[in-house]
C-alpha positions in Angstrom: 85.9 41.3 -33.5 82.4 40.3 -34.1 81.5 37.1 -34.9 80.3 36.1 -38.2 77.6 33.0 -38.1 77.1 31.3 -40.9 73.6 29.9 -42.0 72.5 26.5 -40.9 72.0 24.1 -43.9 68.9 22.4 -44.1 68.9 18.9 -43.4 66.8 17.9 -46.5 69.5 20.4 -48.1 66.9 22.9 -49.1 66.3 26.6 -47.4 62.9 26.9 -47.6 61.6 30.3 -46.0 58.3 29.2 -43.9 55.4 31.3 -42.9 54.2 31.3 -39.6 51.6 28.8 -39.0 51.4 26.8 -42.4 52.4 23.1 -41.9 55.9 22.2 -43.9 53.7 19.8 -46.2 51.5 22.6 -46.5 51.8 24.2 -50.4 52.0 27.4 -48.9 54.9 26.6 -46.8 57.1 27.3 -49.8 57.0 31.2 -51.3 55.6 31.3 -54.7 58.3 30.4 -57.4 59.4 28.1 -55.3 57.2 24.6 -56.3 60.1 22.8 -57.8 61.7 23.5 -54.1 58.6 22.1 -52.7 58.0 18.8 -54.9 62.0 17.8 -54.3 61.1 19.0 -49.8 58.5 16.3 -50.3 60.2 13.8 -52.5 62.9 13.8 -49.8 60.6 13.7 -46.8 58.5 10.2 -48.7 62.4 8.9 -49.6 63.6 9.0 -46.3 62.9 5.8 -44.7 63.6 7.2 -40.5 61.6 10.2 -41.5 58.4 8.1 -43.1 58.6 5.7 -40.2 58.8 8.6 -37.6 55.4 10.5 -39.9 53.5 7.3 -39.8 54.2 6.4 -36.0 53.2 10.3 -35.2 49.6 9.6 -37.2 49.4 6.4 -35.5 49.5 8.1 -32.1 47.4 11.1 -33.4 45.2 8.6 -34.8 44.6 7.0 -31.3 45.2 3.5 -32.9 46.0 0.3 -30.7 47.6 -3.0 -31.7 46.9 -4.5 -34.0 46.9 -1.5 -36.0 49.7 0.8 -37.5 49.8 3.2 -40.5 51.4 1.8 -43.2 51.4 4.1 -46.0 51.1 8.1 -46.2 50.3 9.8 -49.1 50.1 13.7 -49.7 49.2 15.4 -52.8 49.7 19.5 -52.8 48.0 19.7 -56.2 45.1 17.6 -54.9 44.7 19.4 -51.4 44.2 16.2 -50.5 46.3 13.6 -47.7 46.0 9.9 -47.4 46.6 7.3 -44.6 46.8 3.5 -45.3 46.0 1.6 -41.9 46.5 -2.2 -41.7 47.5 -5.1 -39.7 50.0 -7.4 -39.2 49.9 -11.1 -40.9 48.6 -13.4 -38.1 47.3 -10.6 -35.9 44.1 -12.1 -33.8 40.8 -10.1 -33.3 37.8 -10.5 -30.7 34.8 -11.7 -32.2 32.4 -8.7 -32.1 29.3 -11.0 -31.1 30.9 -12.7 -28.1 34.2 -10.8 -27.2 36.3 -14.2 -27.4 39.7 -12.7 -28.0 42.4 -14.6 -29.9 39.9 -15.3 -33.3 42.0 -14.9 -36.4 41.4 -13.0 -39.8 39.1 -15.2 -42.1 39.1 -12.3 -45.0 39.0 -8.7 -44.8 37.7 -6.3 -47.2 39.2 -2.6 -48.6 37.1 0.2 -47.3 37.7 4.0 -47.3 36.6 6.8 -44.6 37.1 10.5 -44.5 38.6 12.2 -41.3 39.0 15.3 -40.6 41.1 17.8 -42.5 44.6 18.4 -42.4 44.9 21.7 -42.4 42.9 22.9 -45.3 43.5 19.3 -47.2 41.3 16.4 -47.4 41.5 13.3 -45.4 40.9 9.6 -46.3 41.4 6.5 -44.1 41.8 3.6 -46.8 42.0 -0.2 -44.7 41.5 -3.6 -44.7 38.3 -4.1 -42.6 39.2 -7.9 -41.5 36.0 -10.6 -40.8 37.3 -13.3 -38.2 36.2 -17.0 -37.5 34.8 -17.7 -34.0 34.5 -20.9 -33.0 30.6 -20.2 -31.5 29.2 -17.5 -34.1 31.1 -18.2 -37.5 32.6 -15.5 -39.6 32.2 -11.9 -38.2 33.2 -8.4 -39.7 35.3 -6.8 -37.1 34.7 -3.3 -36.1 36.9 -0.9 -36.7 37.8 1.7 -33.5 37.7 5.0 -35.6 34.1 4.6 -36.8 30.8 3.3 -36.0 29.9 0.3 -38.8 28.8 1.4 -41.7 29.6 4.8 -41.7 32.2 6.5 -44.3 33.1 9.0 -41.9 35.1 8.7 -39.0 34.0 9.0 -35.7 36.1 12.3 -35.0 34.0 13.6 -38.3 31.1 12.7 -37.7 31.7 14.6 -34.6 32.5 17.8 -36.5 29.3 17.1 -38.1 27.6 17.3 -35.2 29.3 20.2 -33.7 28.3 22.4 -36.7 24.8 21.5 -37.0 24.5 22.3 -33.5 26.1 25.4 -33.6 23.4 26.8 -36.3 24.6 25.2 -39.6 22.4 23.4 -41.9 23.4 20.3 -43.7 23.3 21.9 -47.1 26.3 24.6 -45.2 27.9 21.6 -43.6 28.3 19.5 -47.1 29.6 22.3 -48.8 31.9 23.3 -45.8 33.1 19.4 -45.7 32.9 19.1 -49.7 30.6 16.2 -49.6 27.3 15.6 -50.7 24.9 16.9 -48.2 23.0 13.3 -48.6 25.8 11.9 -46.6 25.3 14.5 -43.7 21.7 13.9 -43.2 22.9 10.2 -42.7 24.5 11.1 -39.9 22.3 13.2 -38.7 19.3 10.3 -39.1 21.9 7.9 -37.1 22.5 10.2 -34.9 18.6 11.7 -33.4 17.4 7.5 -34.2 19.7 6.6 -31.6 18.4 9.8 -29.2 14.7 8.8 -29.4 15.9 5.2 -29.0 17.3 6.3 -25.4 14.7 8.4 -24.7 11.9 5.2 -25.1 14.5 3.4 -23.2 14.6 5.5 -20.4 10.4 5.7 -19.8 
């Protein structure tokens, strides 16, 4: 007698029929009728408490962040194409003074600050923090740098990267900003940072 297996149940309790190589938060994950099945996938997946502590531990790690830091918020939007990450630190979490590198200084004030990272998949990434400024004993109030980008920047330093890697490989910056959807006066900031610091190594080096 052959044996009949029954299908497994989803354990959001949804059947969604994937495609090969679309990420499940991916729109496109879902066939088309199916939207309603996709909002109440994601609903689930943001109302699950294990599963939203499990997504932002996974960014933390693919985010290559150290304590202090952790995610503390995800946010994804299919209609927007777009994802976002809230990093932050614990209350009473100490800092090294960026002009000295005394460790143990604690967080005078911080400020709100955005960056865009790379895309996920085909959707828009922003890194929204509180950039902290600590009190050193020796050199006063400082604004601590932050380890995925180089002060002052709006990108991060995996995107500015990309940047890079484009321009290099034949791009202009007008291709690259419309590529990246950004304006193409951010690139050539980059770019500016980026050959200023090359001549300055060059003169260095004579």
């Amino acid at each position: 007698m052959r044996r009949i297996r029954r299908p497994q149940r989803h354990p959001m309790g949804l059947r969604p029929k994937p495609r090969q190589g679309l990420c499940p938060l991916n729109p496109g994950f879902f066939p088309s009728g199916e939207k309603e099945a996709a909002g109440e996938f994601a609903a689930r997946l943001q109302g699950s408490r294990v599963m939203r502590d499990q997504m932002q531990e996974l960014f933390r790690v693919a985010l290559g962040l150290a304590e202090p830091w952790v995610v503390s918020k995800i946010e994804f939007s299919g209609d927007r194409q777009q994802l976002e990450l809230w990093l932050d630190f614990p209350s009473g979490s100490r800092f090294a003074c960026p002009e000295c590198g005394r460790a143990g200084c604690g967080a005078y004030d911080s400020t709100e600050r955005t960056w865009r990272h790379l895309n996920f998949f085909q959707h828009k990434t922003l890194l929204h923090a509180r950039q902290p400024r600590v009190e050193c004993p020796d050199h006063g109030v400082k604004t601590v740098e932050v380890p995925w980008s180089r002060p002052g920047s709006g990108f991060t330093l995996l995107m500015e990267a990309f940047i890079l890697m484009l321009v290099q490989g034949g791009m202009t910056p007008a291709q690259v900003a419309v590529l990246i959807g950004e304006h193409d006066t951010r690139v050539w900031r980059v770019l500016q940072h980026y050959v200023e610091r090359a001549r300055a190594r060059r003169t260095s080096r004579r």
